[in-house]
C-alpha positions as CSV (number, residue, x, y, z in Angstrom):
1,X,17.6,48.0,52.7
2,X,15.9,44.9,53.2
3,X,16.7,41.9,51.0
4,X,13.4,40.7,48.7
5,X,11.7,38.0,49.0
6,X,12.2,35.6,46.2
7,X,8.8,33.9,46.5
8,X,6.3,37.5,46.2
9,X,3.7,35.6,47.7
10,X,5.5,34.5,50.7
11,X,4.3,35.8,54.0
12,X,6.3,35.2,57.1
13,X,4.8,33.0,59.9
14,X,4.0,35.0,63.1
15,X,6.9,34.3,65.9
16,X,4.3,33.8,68.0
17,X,3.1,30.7,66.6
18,X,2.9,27.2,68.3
19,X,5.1,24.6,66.9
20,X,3.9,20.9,67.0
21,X,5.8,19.4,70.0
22,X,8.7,16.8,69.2
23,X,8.3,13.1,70.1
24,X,10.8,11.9,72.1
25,X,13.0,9.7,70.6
26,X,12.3,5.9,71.6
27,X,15.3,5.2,74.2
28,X,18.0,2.4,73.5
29,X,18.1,-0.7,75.7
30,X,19.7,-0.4,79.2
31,X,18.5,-3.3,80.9
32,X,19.6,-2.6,84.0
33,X,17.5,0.9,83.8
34,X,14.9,-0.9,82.4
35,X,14.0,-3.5,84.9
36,X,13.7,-0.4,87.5
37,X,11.3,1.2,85.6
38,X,8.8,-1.9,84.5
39,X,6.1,-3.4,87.0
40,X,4.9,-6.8,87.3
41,X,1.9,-6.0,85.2
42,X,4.4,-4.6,82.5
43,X,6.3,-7.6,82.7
44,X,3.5,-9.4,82.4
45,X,2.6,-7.8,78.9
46,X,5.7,-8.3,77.5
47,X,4.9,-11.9,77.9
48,X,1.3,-11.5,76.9
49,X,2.7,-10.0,73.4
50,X,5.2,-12.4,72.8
51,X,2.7,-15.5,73.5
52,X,-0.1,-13.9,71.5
53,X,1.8,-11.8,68.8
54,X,-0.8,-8.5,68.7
55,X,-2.9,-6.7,71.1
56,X,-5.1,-4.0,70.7
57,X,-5.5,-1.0,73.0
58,X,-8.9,-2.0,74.0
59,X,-7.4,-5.8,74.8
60,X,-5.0,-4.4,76.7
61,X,-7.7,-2.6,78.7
62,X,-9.8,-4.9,79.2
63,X,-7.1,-7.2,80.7
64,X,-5.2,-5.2,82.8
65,X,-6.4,-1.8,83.5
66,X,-9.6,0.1,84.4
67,X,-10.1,3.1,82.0
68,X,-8.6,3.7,78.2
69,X,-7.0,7.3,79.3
70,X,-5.0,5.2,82.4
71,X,-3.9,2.5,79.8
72,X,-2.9,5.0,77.1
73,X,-0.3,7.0,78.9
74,X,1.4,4.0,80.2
75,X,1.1,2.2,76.7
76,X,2.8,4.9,75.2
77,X,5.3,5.2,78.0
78,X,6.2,1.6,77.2
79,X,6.5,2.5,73.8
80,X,8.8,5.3,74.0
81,X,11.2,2.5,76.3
82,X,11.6,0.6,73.4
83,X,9.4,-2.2,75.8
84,X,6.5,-2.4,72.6
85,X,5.9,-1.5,69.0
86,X,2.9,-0.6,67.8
87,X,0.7,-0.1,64.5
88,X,-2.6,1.2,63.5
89,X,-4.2,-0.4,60.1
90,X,-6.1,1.8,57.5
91,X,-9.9,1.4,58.0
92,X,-12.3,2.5,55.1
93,X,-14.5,3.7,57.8
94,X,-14.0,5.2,61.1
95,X,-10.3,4.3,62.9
96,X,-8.7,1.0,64.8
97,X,-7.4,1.3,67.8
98,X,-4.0,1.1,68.4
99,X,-1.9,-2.3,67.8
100,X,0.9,-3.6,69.8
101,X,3.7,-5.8,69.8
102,X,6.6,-6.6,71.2
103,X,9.6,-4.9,70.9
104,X,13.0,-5.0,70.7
105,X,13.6,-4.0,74.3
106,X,10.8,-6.0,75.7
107,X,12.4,-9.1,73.3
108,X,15.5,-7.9,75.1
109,X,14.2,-8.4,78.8
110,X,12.5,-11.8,78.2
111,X,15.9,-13.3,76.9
112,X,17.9,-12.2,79.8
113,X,14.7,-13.3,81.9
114,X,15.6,-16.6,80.9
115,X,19.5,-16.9,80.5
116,X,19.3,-16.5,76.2
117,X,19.9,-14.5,73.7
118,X,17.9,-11.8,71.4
119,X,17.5,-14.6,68.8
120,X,15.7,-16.8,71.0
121,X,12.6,-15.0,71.5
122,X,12.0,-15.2,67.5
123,X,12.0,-10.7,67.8
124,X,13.3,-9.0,64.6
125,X,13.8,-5.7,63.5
126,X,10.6,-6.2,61.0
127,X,8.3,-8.1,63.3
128,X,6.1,-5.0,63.8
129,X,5.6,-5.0,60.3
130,X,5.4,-8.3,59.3
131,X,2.1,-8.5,62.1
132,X,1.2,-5.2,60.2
133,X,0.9,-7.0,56.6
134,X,-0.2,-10.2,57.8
135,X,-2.9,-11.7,55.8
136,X,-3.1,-14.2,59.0
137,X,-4.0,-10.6,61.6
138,X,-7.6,-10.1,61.1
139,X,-7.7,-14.2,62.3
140,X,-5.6,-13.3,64.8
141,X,-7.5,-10.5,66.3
142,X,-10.4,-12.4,66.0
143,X,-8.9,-15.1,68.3
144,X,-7.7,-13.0,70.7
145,X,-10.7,-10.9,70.8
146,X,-13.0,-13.7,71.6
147,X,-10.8,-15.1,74.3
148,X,-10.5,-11.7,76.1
149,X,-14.4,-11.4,75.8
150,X,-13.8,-14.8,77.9
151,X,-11.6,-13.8,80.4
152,X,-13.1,-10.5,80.9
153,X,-16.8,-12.2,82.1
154,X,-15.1,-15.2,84.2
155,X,-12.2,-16.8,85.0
156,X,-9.7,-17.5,82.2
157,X,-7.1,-19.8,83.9
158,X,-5.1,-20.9,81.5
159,X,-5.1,-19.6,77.6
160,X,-2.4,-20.7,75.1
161,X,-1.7,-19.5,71.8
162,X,-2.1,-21.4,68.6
163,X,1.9,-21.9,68.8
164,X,2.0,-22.9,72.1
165,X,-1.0,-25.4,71.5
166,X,1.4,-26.6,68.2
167,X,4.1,-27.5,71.0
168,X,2.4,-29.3,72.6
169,X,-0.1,-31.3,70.3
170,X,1.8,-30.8,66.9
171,X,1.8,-34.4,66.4
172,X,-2.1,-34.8,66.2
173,X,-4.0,-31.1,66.2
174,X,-2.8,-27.7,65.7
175,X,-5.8,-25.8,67.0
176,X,-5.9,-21.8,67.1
177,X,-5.6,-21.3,70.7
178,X,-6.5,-23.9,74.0
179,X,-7.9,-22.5,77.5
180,X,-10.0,-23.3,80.6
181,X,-12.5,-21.2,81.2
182,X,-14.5,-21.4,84.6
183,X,-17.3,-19.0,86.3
184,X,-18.2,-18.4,90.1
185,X,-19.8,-21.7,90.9
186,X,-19.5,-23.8,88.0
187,X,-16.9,-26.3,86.9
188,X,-14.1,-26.0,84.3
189,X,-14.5,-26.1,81.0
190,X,-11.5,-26.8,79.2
191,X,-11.5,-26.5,75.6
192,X,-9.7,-25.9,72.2
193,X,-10.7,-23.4,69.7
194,X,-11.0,-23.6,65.9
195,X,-12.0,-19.8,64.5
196,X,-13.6,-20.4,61.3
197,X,-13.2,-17.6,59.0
198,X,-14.6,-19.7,55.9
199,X,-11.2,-19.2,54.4
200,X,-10.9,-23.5,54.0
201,X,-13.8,-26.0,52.4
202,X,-15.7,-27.8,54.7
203,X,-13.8,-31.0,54.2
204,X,-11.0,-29.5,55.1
205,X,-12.2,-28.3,58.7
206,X,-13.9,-31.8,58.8
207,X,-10.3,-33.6,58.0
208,X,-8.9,-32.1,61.2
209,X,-11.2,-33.8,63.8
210,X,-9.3,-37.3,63.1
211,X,-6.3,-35.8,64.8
212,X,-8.9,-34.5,67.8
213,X,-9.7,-37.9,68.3
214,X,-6.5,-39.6,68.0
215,X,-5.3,-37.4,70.6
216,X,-7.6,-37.9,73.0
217,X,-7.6,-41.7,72.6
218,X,-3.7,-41.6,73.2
219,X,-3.4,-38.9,76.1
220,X,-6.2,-40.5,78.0
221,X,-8.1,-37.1,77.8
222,X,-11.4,-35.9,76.5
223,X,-11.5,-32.1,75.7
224,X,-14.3,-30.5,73.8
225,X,-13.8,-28.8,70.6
226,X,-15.1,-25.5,70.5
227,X,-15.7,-23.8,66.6
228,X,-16.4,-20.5,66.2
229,X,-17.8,-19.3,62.5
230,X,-18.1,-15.8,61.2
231,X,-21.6,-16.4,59.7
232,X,-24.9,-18.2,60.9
233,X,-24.8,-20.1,57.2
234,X,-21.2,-21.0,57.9
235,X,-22.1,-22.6,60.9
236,X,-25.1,-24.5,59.6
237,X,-23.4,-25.6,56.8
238,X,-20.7,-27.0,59.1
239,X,-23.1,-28.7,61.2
240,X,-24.4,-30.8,58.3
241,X,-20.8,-31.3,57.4
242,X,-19.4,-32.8,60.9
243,X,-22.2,-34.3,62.9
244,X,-21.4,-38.2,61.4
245,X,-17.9,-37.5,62.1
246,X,-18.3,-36.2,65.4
247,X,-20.9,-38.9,66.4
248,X,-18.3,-41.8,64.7
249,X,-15.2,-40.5,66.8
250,X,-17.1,-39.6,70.0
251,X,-16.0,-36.3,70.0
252,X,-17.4,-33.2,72.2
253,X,-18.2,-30.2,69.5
254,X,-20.1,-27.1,70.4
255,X,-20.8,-24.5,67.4
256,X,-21.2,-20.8,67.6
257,X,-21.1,-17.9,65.4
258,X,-20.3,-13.9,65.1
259,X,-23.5,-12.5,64.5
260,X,-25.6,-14.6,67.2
261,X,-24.0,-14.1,70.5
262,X,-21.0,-12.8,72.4
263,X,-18.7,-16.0,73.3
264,X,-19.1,-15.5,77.2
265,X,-23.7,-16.0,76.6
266,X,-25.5,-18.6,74.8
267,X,-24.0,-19.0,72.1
268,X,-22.7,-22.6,71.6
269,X,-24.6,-25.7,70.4
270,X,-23.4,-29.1,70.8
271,X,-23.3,-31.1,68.0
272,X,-26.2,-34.2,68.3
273,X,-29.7,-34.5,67.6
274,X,-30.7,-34.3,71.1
275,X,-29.5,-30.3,71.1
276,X,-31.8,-27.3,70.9
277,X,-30.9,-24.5,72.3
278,X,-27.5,-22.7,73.0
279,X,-25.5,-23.1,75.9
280,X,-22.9,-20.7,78.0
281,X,-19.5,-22.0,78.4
282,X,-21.0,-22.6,82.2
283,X,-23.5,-24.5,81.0
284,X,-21.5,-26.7,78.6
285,X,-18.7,-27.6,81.2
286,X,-22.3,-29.6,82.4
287,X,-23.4,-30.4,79.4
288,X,-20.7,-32.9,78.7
289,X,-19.8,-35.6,81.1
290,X,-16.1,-37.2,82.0
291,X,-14.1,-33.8,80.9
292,X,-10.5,-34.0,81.1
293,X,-8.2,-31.0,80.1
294,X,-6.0,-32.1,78.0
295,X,-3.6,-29.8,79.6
296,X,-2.4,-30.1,83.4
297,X,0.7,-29.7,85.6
298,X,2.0,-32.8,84.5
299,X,1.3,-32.6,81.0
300,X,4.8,-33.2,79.7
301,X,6.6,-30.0,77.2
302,X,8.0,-30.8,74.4
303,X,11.8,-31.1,73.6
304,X,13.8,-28.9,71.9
305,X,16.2,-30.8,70.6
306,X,19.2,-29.3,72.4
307,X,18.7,-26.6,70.3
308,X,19.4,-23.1,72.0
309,X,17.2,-21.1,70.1
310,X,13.9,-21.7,72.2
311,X,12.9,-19.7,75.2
312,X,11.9,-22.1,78.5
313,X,8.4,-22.6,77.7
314,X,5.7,-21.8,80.6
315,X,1.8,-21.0,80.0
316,X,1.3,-17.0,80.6
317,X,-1.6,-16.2,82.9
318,X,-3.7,-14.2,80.6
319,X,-4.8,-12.0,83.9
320,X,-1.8,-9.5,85.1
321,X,-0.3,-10.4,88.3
322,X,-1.4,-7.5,90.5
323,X,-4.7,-5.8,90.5
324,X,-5.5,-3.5,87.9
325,X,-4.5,0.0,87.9
């Protein structure tokens, strides 16, 4: 006799029915393995993460290969290595894409990369999460966002993160990110970044453009100052704010907001009375005469202190090394 059921109500599942497939589980580090498996433009994205803390899937795209469906599967092949970690916030309407940092075995590679240990690098077992629930990612993405919009319609040569920039200019500015940006036929434009979220007063934003100017009066340099608001008020208001302070310390300040322009158009307007209309980052790099980055090959890095818990410090080229794929 068959034994009852002890729920009446229960009805078996058919044999035949699909399961979900099991994930893989995400492989432990074997460096040796790993380094056989990883490309240049891999290698190159472990950099990118740990110089910019988060990426999205569409950065990553944009960047370094030519289709979504092509980036994807090797995205989440990286994952599965243990190369990256990745995230996706809760949207009240529609989805995010896909986040990305580094992880542990990507952490892993760059310190043997450079003759260190794991603790170098800064990688912990809650990094992911910590990006996750930062109150600091939505200024984050917005920083990264608007320098890939950059680099994605010219030539992004160089592009540091705001805690490279702090290595290297703690002393006077510590902007959100430095680059130089260049198009076909035009000269350089090198230039730091503020983005303005509205998050600080005025005065505040306006007490930071001492240290711009102190800087550039002691390195011999003159770099433009490139602020980025989230609102057209925001930016007018700042406008009124800075242009005595900007005129007093001689300083080069271009303004631009979200809902005007993409970055890479007309969307900046030097500060000055003389000013009417918007300029490209092409068109600024003429604007302003007697340009000097404040960054160059000579430009001298920072010490450390003899302290071992620093990684060897190099800008990352924010294009991969080989041609997209």
């Amino acid at each position: 006799m068959p034994t009852p059921s002890p729920n009446p109500g229960y009805v078996p599942r058919a044999a035949s029915r699909r399961r979900r497939p099991v994930q893989p589980a995400r492989a432990r580090t074997n460096l040796a393995q790993l380094a056989t498996r990883l490309t240049p433009r891999d290698v190159w994205l472990i950099e990118m993460l740990h110089e910019h803390k988060v990426l999205t899937s569409h950065h990553i795209t944009a960047l370094a290969f030519t289709g979504h469906r092509t980036a994807n599967r090797r995205l989440r092949e990286l994952y599965f290595m243990g190369v990256t970690d990745s995230f996706r916030p809760l949207r009240q309407h529609g989805s995010a894409p896909e986040h990305y940092t580094l992880g542990r075995a990507g952490a892993e590679l760059l310190a043997a990369r450079a003759g260190t240990d794991l603790a170098a690098t800064g990688w912990r077992k809650d990094t992911c999460a910590r990006i996750a629930f930062s109150p600091t990612l939505d200024h984050t993405l917005g920083v990264n966002t608007l320098l890939i919009q950059l680099a994605t319609t010219g030539d992004l040569a160089e592009w540091l993160s705001e805690r490279s920039a702090t290595r290297l200019w703690g002393d006077w500015i510590r902007p959100d990110a430095y680059a130089h940006h260049t198009t076909a036929g035009h000269q350089l434009l090198p230039f730091f970044l503020e983005y303005d979220t509205g998050s600080y007063n005025l005065a505040r934003v306006e007490a930071k453009l001492p240290g711009y100017a102190a800087l550039a009066s002691t390195t011999g340099t003159r770099t433009p100052l490139l602020i980025h608001t989230a609102t057209a008020c925001r930016e007018a208001a700042l406008r009124h704010r800075l242009a005595q302070s900007a005129d007093r310390l001689e300083l080069p300040i271009a303004t631009g907001n979200t809902q005007l322009a993409q970055p890479a158009d007309a969307a900046w307007l030097p500060l000055g009375p003389a000013q009417a209309r918007r300029l490209t980052p092409a068109q600024l790099a003429t604007h302003w005469t007697g340009l000097i980055p404040a960054l160059t090959p000579d430009t001298a890095l920072p010490s450390t202190g003899g302290r071992p818990t620093a990684l060897p410090w190099h800008p990352v080229p924010p294009q991969p090394p080989t041609p997209s794929s």
